[in-house]
matplotlib code that plots the C-alpha trace (Angstrom):
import matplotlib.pyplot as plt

x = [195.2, 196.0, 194.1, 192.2, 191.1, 189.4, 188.2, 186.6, 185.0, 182.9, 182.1, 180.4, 178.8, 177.7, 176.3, 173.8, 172.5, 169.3, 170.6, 171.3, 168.1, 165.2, 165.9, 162.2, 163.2, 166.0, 164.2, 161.5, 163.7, 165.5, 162.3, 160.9, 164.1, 163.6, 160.0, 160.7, 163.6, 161.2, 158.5, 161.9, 163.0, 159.1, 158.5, 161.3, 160.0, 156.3, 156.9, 159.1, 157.8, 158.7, 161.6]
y = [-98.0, -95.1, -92.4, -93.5, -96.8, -94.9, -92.1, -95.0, -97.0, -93.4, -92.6, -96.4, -95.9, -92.0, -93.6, -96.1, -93.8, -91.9, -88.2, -87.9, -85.2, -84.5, -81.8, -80.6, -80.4, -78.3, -75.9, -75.4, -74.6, -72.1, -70.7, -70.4, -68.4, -66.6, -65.3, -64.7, -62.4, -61.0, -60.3, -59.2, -56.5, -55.3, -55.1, -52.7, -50.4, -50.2, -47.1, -45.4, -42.6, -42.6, -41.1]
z = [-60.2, -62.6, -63.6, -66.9, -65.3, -62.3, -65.2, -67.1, -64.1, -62.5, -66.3, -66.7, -63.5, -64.1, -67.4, -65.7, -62.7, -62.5, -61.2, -57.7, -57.3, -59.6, -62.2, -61.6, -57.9, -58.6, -60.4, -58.5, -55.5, -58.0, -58.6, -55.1, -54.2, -56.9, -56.1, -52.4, -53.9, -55.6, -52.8, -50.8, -53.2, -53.6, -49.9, -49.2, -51.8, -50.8, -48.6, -50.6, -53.2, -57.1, -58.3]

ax = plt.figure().add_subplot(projection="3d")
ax.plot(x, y, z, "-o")
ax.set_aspect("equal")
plt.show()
């Protein structure tokens, strides 16, 4: 089997498949590291006085 037959055959099946996980899954995740980050970084400054 060479190369551009096993190229074509995933590209035909990548074509006709929903997307192994939810974009809107993805990005929520993103988004909940994101705040805890957030809250993170804020918490380690709450003591601290202003330059």
């Amino acid at each position: 089997m060479s190369l551009s037959t096993v190229v074509l055959a995933a590209s035909e099946t990548a074509e006709h498949s929903e997307p192994a996980i939810n974009p809107y899954v993805v990005g929520g995740i993103a988004l909940g590291i994101l705040l805890l980050m957030l809250l993170v970084t804020l918490s380690f400054g709450a003591g601290r006085e202003h330059s």
